[in-house]
N, CA, C and O atoms as a GROMACS GRO file, in nm:
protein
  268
    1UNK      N    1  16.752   9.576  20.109
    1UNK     CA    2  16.674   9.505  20.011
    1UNK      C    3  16.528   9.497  20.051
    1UNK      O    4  16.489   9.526  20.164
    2UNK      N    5  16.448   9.457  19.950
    2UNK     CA    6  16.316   9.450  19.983
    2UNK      C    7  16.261   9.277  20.069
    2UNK      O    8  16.306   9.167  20.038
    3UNK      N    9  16.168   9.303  20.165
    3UNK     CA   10  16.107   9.192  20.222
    3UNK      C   11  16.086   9.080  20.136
    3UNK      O   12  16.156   8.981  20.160
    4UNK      N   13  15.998   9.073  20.035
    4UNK     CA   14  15.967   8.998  19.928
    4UNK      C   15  15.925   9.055  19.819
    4UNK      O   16  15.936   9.176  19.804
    5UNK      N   17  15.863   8.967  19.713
    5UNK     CA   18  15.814   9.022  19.584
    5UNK      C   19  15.663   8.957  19.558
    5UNK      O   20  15.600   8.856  19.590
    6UNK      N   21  15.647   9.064  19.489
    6UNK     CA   22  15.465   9.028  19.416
    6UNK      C   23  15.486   8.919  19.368
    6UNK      O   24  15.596   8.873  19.338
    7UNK      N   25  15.357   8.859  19.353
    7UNK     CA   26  15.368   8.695  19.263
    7UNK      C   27  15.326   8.710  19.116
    7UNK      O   28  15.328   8.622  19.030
    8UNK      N   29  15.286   8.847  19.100
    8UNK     CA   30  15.240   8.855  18.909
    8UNK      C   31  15.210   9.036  18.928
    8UNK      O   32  15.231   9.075  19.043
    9UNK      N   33  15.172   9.124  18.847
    9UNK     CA   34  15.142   9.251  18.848
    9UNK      C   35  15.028   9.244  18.869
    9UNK      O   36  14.956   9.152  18.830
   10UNK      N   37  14.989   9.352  18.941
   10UNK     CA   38  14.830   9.403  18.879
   10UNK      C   39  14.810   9.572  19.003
   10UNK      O   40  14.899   9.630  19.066
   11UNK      N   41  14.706   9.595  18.999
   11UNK     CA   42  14.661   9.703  19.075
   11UNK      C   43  14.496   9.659  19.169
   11UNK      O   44  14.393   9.603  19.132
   12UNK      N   45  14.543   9.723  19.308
   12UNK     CA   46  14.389   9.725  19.350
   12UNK      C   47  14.437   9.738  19.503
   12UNK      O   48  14.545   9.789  19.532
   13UNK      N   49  14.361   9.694  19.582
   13UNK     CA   50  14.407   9.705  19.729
   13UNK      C   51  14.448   9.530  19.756
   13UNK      O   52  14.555   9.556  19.809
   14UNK      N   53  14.445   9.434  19.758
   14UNK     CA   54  14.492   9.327  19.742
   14UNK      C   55  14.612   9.266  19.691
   14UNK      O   56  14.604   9.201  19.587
   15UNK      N   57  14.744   9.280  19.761
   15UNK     CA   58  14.843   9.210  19.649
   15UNK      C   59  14.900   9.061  19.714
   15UNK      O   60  14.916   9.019  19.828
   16UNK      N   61  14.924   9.000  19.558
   16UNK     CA   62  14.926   8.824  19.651
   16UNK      C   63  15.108   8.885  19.635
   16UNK      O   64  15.148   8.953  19.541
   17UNK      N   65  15.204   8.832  19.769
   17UNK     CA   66  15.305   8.815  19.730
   17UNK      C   67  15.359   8.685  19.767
   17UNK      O   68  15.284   8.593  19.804
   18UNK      N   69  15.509   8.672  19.758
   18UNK     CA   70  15.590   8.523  19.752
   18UNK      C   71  15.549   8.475  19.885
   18UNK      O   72  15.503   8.368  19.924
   19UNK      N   73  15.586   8.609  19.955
   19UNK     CA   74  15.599   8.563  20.150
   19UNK      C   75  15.570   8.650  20.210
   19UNK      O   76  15.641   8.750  20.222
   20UNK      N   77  15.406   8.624  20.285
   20UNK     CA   78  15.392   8.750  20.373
   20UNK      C   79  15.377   8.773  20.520
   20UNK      O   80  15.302   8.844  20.586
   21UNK      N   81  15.501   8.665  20.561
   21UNK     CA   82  15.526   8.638  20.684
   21UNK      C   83  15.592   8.763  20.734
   21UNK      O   84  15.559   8.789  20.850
   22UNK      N   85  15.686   8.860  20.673
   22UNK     CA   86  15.750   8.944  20.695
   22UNK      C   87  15.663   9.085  20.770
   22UNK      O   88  15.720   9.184  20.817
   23UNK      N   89  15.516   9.064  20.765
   23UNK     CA   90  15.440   9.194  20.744
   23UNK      C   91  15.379   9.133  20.823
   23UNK      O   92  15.371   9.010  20.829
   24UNK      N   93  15.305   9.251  20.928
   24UNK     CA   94  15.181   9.249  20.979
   24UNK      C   95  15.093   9.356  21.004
   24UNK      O   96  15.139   9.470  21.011
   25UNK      N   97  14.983   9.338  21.017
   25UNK     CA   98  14.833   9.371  21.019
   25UNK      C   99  14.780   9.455  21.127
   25UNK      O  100  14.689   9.538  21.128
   26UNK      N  101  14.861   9.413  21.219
   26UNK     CA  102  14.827   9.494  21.349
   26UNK      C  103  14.741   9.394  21.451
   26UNK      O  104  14.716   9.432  21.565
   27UNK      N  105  14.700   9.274  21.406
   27UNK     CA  106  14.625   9.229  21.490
   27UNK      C  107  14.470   9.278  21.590
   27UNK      O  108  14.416   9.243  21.695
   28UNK      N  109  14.443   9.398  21.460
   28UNK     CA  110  14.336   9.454  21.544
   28UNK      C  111  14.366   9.530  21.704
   28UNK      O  112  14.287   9.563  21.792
   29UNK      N  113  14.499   9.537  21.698
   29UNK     CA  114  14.589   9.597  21.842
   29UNK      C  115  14.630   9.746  21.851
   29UNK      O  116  14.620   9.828  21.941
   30UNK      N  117  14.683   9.751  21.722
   30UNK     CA  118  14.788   9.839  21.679
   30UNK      C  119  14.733   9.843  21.539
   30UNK      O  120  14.656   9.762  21.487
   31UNK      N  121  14.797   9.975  21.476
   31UNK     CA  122  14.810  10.003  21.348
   31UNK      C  123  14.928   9.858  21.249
   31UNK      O  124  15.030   9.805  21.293
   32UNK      N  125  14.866   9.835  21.124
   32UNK     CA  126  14.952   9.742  21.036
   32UNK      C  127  15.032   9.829  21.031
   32UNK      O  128  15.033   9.939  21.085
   33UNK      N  129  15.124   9.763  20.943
   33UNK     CA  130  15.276   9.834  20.886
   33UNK      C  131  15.244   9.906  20.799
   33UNK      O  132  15.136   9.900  20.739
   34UNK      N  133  15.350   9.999  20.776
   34UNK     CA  134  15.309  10.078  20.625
   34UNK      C  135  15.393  10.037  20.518
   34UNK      O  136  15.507  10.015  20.558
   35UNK      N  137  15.378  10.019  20.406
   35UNK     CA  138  15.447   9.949  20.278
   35UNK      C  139  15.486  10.023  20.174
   35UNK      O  140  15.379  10.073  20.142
   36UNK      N  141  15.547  10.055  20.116
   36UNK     CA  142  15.607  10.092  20.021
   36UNK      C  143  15.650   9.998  19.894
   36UNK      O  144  15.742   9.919  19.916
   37UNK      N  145  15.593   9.999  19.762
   37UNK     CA  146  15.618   9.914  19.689
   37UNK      C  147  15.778   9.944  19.608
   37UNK      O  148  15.830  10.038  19.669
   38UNK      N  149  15.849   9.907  19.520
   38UNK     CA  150  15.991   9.921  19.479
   38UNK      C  151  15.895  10.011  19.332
   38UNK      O  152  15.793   9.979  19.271
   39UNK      N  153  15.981  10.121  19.322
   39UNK     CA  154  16.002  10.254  19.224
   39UNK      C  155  15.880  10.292  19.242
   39UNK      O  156  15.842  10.321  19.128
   40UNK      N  157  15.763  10.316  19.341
   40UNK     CA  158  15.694  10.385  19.392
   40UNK      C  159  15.688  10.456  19.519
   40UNK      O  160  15.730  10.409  19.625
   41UNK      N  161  15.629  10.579  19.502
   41UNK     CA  162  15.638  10.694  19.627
   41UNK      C  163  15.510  10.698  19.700
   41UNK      O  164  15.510  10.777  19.795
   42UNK      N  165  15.421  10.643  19.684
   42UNK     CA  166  15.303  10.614  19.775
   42UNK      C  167  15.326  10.511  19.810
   42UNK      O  168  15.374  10.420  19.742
   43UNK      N  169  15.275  10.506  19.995
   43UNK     CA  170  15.230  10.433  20.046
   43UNK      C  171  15.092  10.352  20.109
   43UNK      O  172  14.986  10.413  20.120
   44UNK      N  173  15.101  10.255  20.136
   44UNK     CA  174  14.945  10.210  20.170
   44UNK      C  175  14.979  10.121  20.346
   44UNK      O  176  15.083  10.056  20.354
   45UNK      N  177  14.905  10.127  20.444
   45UNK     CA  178  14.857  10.060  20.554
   45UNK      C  179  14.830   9.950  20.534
   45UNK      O  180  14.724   9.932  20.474
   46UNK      N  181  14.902   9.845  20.569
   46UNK     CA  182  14.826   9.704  20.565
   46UNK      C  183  14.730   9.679  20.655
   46UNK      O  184  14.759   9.674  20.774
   47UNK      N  185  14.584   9.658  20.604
   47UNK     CA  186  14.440   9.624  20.708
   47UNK      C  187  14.433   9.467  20.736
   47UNK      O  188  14.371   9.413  20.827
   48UNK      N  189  14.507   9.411  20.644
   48UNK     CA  190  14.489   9.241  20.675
   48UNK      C  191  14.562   9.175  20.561
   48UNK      O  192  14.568   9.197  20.440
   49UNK      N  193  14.620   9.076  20.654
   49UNK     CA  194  14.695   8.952  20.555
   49UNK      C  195  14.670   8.835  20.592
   49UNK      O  196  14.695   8.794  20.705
   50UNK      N  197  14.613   8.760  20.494
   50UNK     CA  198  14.556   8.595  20.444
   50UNK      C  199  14.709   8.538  20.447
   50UNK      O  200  14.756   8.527  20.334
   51UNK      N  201  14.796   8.498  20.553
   51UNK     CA  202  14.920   8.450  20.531
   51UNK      C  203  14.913   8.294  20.504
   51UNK      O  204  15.012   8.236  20.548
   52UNK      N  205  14.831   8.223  20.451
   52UNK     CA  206  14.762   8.086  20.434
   52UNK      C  207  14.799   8.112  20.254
   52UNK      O  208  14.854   8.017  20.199
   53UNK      N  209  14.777   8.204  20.191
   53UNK     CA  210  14.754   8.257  20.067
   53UNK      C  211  14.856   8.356  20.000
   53UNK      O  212  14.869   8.394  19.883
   54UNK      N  213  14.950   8.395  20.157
   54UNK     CA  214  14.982   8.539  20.079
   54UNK      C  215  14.939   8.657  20.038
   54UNK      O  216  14.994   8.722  19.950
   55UNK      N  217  14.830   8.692  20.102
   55UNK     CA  218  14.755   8.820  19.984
   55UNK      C  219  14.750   8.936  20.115
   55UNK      O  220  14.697   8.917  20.224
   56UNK      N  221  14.816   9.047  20.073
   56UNK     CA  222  14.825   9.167  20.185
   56UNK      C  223  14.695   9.257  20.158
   56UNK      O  224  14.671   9.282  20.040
   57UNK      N  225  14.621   9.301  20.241
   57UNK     CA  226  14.527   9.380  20.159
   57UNK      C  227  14.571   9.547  20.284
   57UNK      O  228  14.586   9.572  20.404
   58UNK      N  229  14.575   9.617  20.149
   58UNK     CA  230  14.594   9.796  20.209
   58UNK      C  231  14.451   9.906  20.195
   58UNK      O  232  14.348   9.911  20.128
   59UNK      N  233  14.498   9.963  20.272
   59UNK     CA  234  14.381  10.062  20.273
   59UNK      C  235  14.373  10.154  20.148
   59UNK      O  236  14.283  10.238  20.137
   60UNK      N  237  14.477  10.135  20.047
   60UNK     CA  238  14.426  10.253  19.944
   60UNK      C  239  14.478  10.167  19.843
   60UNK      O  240  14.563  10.084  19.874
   61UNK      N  241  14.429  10.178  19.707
   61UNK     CA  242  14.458  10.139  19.590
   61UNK      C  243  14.613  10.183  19.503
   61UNK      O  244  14.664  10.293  19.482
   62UNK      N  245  14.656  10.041  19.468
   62UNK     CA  246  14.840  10.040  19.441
   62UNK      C  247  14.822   9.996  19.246
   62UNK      O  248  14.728   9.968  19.172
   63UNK      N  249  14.949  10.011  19.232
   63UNK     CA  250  14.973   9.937  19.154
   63UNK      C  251  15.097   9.869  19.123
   63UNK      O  252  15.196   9.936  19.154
   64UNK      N  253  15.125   9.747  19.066
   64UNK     CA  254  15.235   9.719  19.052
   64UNK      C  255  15.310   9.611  18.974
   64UNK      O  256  15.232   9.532  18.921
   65UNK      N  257  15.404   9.591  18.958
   65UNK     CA  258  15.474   9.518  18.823
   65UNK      C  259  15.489   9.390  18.926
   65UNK      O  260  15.478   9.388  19.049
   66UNK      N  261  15.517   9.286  18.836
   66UNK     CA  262  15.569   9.131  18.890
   66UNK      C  263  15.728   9.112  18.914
   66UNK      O  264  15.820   9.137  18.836
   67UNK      N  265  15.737   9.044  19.089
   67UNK     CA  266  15.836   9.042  19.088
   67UNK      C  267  15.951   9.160  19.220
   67UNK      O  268  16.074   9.156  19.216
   0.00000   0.00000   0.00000
């Protein structure tokens, strides 16, 4: 199953989701995780997550449905 879900649709490098405790960033250490959204075949690098907010931000532009 998937980690969590988006909190509404949209597209851009920014997505707010439910819970983004599951994911990390890399800490400026290491490379972030790589993500895969559900019924899409591109992926994006997570560069940073606002886990105060929820909002993952990736290195390349997504898009995606709510949920």
């Amino acid at each position: 199953g998937w980690l969590t879900t988006t909190a509404s649709a949209g597209s851009g490098t920014q997505i707010t989701v439910n819970d983004a405790d599951y994911f990390c960033d890399g800490f400026g250490i290491v490379d972030g995780d790589l993500m895969q959204l559900e019924g899409k075949t591109q992926t994006a690098r997570i560069i940073n997550i606002d886990y105060d907010n929820n909002i993952i931000s990736v290195d390349s532009s997504l898009d995606w449905y709510s949920g």
